[in-house]
C-alpha positions as a Markdown table, in Angstrom:
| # | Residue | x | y | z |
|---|---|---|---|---|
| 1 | Unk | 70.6 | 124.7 | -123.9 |
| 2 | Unk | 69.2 | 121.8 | -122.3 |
| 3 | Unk | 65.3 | 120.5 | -123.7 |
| 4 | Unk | 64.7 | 120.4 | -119.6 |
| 5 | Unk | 65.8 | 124.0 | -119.3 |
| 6 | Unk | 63.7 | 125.4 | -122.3 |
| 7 | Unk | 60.9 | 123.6 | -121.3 |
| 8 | Unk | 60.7 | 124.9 | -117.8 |
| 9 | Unk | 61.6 | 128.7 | -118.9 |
| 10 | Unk | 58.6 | 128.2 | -121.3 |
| 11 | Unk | 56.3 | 127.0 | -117.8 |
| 12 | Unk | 57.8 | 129.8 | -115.5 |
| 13 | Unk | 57.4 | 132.7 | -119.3 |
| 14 | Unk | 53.8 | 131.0 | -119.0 |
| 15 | Unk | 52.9 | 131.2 | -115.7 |
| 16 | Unk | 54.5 | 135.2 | -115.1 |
| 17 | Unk | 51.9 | 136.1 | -118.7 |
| 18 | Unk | 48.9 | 134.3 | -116.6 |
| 19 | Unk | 49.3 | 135.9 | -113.8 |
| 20 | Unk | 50.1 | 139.5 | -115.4 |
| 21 | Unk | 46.8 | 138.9 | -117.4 |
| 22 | Unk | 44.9 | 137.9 | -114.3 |
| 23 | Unk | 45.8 | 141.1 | -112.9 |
| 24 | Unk | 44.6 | 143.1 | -115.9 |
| 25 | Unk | 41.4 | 141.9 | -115.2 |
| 26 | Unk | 41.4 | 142.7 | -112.1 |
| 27 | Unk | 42.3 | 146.4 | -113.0 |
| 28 | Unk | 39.4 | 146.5 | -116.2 |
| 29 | Unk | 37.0 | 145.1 | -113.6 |
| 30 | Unk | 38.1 | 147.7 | -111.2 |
| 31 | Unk | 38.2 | 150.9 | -113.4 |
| 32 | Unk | 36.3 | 149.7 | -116.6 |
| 33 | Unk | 38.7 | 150.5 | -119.0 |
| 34 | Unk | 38.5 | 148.3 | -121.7 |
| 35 | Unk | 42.1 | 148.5 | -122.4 |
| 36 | Unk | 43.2 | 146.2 | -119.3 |
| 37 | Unk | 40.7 | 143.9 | -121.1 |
| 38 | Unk | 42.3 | 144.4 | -123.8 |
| 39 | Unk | 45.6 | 143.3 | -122.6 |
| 40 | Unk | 44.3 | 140.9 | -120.4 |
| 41 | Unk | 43.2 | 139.0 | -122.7 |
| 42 | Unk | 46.7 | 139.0 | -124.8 |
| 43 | Unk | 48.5 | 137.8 | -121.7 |
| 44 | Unk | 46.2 | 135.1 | -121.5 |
| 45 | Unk | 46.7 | 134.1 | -125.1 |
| 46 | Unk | 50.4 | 134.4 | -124.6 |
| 47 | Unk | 50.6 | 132.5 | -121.3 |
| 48 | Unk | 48.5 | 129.4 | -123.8 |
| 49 | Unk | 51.0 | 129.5 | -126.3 |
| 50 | Unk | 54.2 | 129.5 | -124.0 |
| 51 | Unk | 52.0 | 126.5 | -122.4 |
| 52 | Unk | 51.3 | 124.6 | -125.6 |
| 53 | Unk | 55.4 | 125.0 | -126.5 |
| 54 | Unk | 56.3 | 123.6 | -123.2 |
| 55 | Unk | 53.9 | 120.4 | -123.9 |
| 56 | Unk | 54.7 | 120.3 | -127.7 |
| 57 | Unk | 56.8 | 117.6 | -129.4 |
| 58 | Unk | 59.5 | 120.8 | -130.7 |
| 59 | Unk | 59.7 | 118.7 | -134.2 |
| 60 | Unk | 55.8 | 118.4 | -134.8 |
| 61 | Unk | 54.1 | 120.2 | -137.4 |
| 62 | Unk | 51.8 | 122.2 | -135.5 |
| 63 | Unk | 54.0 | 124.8 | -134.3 |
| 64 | Unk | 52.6 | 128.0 | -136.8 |
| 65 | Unk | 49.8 | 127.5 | -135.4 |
| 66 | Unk | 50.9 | 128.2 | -131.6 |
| 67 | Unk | 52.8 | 131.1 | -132.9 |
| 68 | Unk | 49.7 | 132.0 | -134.4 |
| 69 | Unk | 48.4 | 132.3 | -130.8 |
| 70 | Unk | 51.0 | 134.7 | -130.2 |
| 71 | Unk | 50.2 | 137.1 | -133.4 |
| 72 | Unk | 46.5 | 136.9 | -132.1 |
| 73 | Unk | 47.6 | 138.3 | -128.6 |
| 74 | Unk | 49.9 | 140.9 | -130.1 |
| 75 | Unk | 47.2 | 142.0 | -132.3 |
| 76 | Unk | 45.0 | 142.4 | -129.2 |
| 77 | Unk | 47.2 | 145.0 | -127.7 |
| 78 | Unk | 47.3 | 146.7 | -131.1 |
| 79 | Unk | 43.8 | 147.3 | -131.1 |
| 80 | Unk | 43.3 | 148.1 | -127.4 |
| 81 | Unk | 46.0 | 151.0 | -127.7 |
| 82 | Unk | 44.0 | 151.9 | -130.8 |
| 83 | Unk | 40.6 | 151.8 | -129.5 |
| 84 | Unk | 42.1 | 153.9 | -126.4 |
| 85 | Unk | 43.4 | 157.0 | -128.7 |
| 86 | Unk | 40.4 | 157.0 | -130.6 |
| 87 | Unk | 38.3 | 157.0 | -127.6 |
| 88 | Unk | 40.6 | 160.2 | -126.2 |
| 89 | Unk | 39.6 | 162.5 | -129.0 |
């Protein structure tokens, strides 16, 4: 695949995770449930690190650490759907 076409499938992956996050928040703020914050917040993170790919030299060093961004927002989601069973008993 073409470094052009990654690169913009990373901005439009990016872009589709901000706005699914945005509207997390919009559902926490509207019901409190804290696990649309929950997940908010991990679409978020994931929209940054599709971002910081996209704007990345693919051969630096840093990489981990972006996919480190990623384990952080699937972590998120892992403890939201935690927090929500433990809450339900």
């Amino acid at each position: 695949m073409r470094p052009d076409a990654i690169v913009f499938l990373q901005a439009v992956s990016a872009t589709g995770a901000l706005i699914a996050g945005l509207f997390f928040f919009r559902f926490w703020r509207d019901s409190g449930d804290r696990l649309f914050a929950f997940f908010g917040g991990a679409f978020c993170l994931m929209s940054a690190s599709w971002a910081l790919l996209g704007l990345i030299d693919p051969s630096d060093e840093a990489r981990p650490y972006i996919y480190a961004i990623r384990l952080l927002a699937f972590l998120l989601i892992i403890v939201g759907i935690i927090e929500k069973n433990r809450a339900a008993r």
